[in-house]
C-alpha positions, 0 to 999 in steps of 0.5 A, spaced: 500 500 500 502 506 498 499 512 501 501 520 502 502 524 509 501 531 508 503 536 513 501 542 510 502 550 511 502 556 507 508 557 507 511 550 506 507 544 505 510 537 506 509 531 503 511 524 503 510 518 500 511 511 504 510 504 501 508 498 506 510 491 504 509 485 507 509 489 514 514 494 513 515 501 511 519 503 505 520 510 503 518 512 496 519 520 496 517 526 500 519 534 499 516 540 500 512 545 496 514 553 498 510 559 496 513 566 496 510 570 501 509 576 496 504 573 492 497 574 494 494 568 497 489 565 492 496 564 487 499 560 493 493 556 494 494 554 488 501 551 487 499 548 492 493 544 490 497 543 482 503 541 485 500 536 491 495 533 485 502 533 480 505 529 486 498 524 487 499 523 479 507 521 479 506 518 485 499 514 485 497 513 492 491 508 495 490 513 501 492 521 503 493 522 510 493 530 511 494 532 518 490 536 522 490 542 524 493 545 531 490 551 535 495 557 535 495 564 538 496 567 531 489 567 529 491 569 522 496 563 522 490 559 524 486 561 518 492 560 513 493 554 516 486 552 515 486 554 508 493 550 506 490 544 509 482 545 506 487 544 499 491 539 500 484 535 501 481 538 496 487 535 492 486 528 494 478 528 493 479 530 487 485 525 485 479 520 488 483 516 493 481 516 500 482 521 505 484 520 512 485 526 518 490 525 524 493 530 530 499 532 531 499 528 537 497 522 534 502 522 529 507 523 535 504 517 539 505 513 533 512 515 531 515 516 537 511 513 542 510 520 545 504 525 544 508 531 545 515 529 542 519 534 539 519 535 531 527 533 532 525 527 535 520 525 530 525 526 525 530 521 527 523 516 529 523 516 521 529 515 519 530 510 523 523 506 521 524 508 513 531 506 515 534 512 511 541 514 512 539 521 516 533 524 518 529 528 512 532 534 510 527 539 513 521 539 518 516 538 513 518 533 509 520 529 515 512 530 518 509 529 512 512 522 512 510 521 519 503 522 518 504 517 512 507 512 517 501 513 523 496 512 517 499 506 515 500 503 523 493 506 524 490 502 518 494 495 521 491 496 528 485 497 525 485 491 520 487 486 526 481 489 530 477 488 524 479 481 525 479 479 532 471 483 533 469 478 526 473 471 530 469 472 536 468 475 543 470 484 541 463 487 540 465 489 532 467 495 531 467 500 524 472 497 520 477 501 516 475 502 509 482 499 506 
Protein backbone atom coordinates (compact mmCIF):
# COMPACT_ATOMS: atom_id res chain seq x y z
CA UNK A 1 0.00 0.00 0.00
CA UNK A 2 1.35 3.33 -0.78
CA UNK A 3 -0.35 6.46 0.96
CA UNK A 4 0.99 10.14 1.28
CA UNK A 5 1.27 12.07 4.56
CA UNK A 6 0.63 15.75 4.16
CA UNK A 7 1.86 18.43 6.55
CA UNK A 8 0.52 21.44 5.28
CA UNK A 9 1.42 25.08 5.78
CA UNK A 10 1.05 28.19 3.86
CA UNK A 11 4.38 28.89 3.58
CA UNK A 12 5.71 25.44 3.10
CA UNK A 13 3.95 22.36 2.66
CA UNK A 14 5.44 18.96 3.23
CA UNK A 15 4.53 15.96 1.95
CA UNK A 16 5.79 12.35 1.96
CA UNK A 17 5.41 9.06 0.15
CA UNK A 18 5.51 5.63 2.29
CA UNK A 19 5.08 2.15 0.86
CA UNK A 20 4.46 -0.68 3.14
CA UNK A 21 5.13 -4.13 2.19
CA UNK A 22 4.58 -7.15 3.78
CA UNK A 23 4.68 -5.13 7.25
CA UNK A 24 7.21 -2.69 6.50
CA UNK A 25 7.70 0.79 5.78
CA UNK A 26 9.69 1.53 2.73
CA UNK A 27 10.35 5.48 1.88
CA UNK A 28 9.49 6.34 -1.69
CA UNK A 29 9.61 10.28 -1.84
CA UNK A 30 8.98 13.34 0.10
CA UNK A 31 9.92 17.11 -0.42
CA UNK A 32 8.23 20.42 0.30
CA UNK A 33 6.41 22.61 -1.50
CA UNK A 34 7.00 26.74 -0.60
CA UNK A 35 5.30 29.71 -1.84
CA UNK A 36 6.70 33.40 -1.72
CA UNK A 37 5.39 35.22 0.55
CA UNK A 38 4.74 38.17 -1.51
CA UNK A 39 2.04 36.61 -3.73
CA UNK A 40 -1.27 37.03 -2.91
CA UNK A 41 -2.94 34.45 -1.20
CA UNK A 42 -5.02 33.00 -3.89
CA UNK A 43 -1.86 32.07 -6.07
CA UNK A 44 -0.32 30.43 -3.06
CA UNK A 45 -3.15 28.06 -2.74
CA UNK A 46 -2.96 27.27 -5.51
CA UNK A 47 0.64 25.86 -6.27
CA UNK A 48 0.00 24.23 -3.62
CA UNK A 49 -3.03 22.43 -4.96
CA UNK A 50 -1.43 21.85 -8.57
CA UNK A 51 1.81 20.56 -7.26
CA UNK A 52 0.00 18.49 -4.48
CA UNK A 53 -2.28 16.64 -7.47
CA UNK A 54 1.18 16.51 -9.93
CA UNK A 55 2.66 14.52 -6.54
CA UNK A 56 -0.53 12.36 -6.22
CA UNK A 57 -0.31 11.62 -10.16
CA UNK A 58 3.51 10.74 -10.06
CA UNK A 59 3.05 9.01 -7.47
CA UNK A 60 -0.21 7.20 -7.34
CA UNK A 61 -1.24 6.86 -3.56
CA UNK A 62 -4.16 4.49 -2.40
CA UNK A 63 -4.83 6.93 0.67
CA UNK A 64 -3.59 10.57 1.51
CA UNK A 65 -3.43 11.37 5.26
CA UNK A 66 -3.35 15.09 5.97
CA UNK A 67 -2.66 16.46 9.46
CA UNK A 68 -4.79 18.39 11.13
CA UNK A 69 -4.65 21.39 12.45
CA UNK A 70 -3.17 22.65 15.53
CA UNK A 71 -4.56 25.71 17.51
CA UNK A 72 -2.17 28.68 17.50
CA UNK A 73 -2.23 32.23 19.23
CA UNK A 74 -1.96 33.95 15.91
CA UNK A 75 -5.46 33.61 14.57
CA UNK A 76 -4.16 34.94 11.29
CA UNK A 77 -1.55 32.00 11.08
CA UNK A 78 -4.52 29.89 12.11
CA UNK A 79 -6.64 30.58 9.29
CA UNK A 80 -3.60 30.32 6.79
CA UNK A 81 -3.00 27.33 8.32
CA UNK A 82 -6.60 26.26 7.89
CA UNK A 83 -6.78 27.01 4.06
CA UNK A 84 -3.30 25.15 3.34
CA UNK A 85 -4.86 22.38 4.87
CA UNK A 86 -8.78 22.77 3.28
CA UNK A 87 -6.43 22.33 -0.15
CA UNK A 88 -4.37 19.59 0.24
CA UNK A 89 -8.00 17.91 1.00
CA UNK A 90 -9.21 19.36 -1.69
CA UNK A 91 -6.45 17.93 -3.72
CA UNK A 92 -6.77 14.48 -2.57
CA UNK A 93 -10.70 14.21 -3.10
CA UNK A 94 -10.43 15.49 -6.26
CA UNK A 95 -7.48 12.70 -7.44
CA UNK A 96 -10.19 10.31 -5.94
CA UNK A 97 -8.39 8.48 -3.06
CA UNK A 98 -9.26 8.16 0.36
CA UNK A 99 -8.72 10.91 2.76
CA UNK A 100 -7.78 10.40 6.16
CA UNK A 101 -7.37 13.43 9.05
CA UNK A 102 -4.82 12.78 12.15
CA UNK A 103 -3.46 15.23 15.14
CA UNK A 104 -0.38 16.26 15.68
CA UNK A 105 -0.23 14.23 18.59
CA UNK A 106 -1.28 11.06 17.34
CA UNK A 107 1.50 11.15 14.69
CA UNK A 108 3.72 11.78 17.53
CA UNK A 109 2.29 8.81 19.67
CA UNK A 110 2.60 6.61 16.97
CA UNK A 111 6.21 7.50 15.67
CA UNK A 112 7.87 8.25 18.69
CA UNK A 113 5.63 6.93 21.15
CA UNK A 114 5.30 10.12 22.92
CA UNK A 115 2.43 12.52 22.21
CA UNK A 116 4.41 15.75 22.83
CA UNK A 117 7.91 14.63 21.09
CA UNK A 118 9.94 17.34 19.87
CA UNK A 119 9.96 17.73 15.76
CA UNK A 120 13.97 16.52 16.03
CA UNK A 121 12.67 13.50 17.89
CA UNK A 122 10.08 12.64 15.31
CA UNK A 123 12.92 13.26 12.52
CA UNK A 124 15.15 10.93 14.00
CA UNK A 125 11.93 8.27 14.80
CA UNK A 126 11.67 8.42 10.97
CA UNK A 127 14.77 7.81 9.59
CA UNK A 128 15.09 5.08 11.70
CA UNK A 129 11.57 3.41 10.74
CA UNK A 130 12.27 4.42 6.80
CA UNK A 131 15.99 3.09 7.58
CA UNK A 132 17.43 6.31 5.57
CA UNK A 133 21.00 7.09 6.50
CA UNK A 134 19.62 10.75 8.06
CA UNK A 135 16.72 12.01 9.06
CA UNK A 136 14.97 14.04 6.00
CA UNK A 137 16.44 17.37 5.21
CA UNK A 138 13.73 19.51 6.81
CA UNK A 139 10.98 19.51 9.24
CA UNK A 140 8.35 19.42 6.94
CA UNK A 141 9.38 16.66 4.79
CA UNK A 142 10.09 14.93 7.87
CA UNK A 143 6.36 15.25 9.35
CA UNK A 144 4.63 14.79 6.29
CA UNK A 145 6.40 11.31 6.34
CA UNK A 146 5.21 10.71 10.00
CA UNK A 147 1.91 11.47 9.28
CA UNK A 148 2.08 8.55 6.36
CA UNK A 149 3.90 6.19 8.84
CA UNK A 150 0.96 6.98 11.75
CA UNK A 151 -1.59 6.16 8.99
CA UNK A 152 -0.17 3.07 7.84
CA UNK A 153 0.18 1.70 11.94
CA UNK A 154 -3.39 3.34 12.10
CA UNK A 155 -4.85 1.09 9.23
CA UNK A 156 -2.79 -2.19 10.82
CA UNK A 157 -4.31 -1.70 14.06
CA UNK A 158 -7.38 -1.22 12.67
CA UNK A 159 -7.48 -4.22 10.15
CA UNK A 160 -6.10 -6.60 13.06
CA UNK A 161 -9.10 -5.17 15.26
CA UNK A 162 -11.23 -5.72 12.33
CA UNK A 163 -10.47 -9.16 12.55
CA UNK A 164 -10.47 -10.06 16.04
CA UNK A 165 -14.35 -8.49 16.54
CA UNK A 166 -15.07 -10.86 13.42
CA UNK A 167 -13.41 -14.13 15.17
CA UNK A 168 -15.15 -13.51 18.46
CA UNK A 169 -15.73 -12.02 21.57
CA UNK A 170 -14.86 -7.87 20.73
CA UNK A 171 -18.04 -6.02 20.08
CA UNK A 172 -17.34 -5.15 16.43
CA UNK A 173 -16.15 -2.40 15.73
CA UNK A 174 -16.11 0.26 12.26
CA UNK A 175 -13.88 -1.48 10.15
CA UNK A 176 -11.09 0.80 8.13
CA UNK A 177 -12.38 1.40 4.65
CA UNK A 178 -8.99 -0.19 3.08
Amino acid sequence: MRVIGIDPGIVTTGYGVVDEENHRLIYVASGSISTAAKQPLPKRLKKIYDELLAVFQAMKPAAVAVENTFVTKNFQSGLKLGQARGIALLAAEQYGVPVFDTTPTEVKQAVVGYGAARKDQVGVMVGRLLDLKSPPDSDHASDALAVAICYLHSARIWELTSRSAVSGGLPARRAHPL
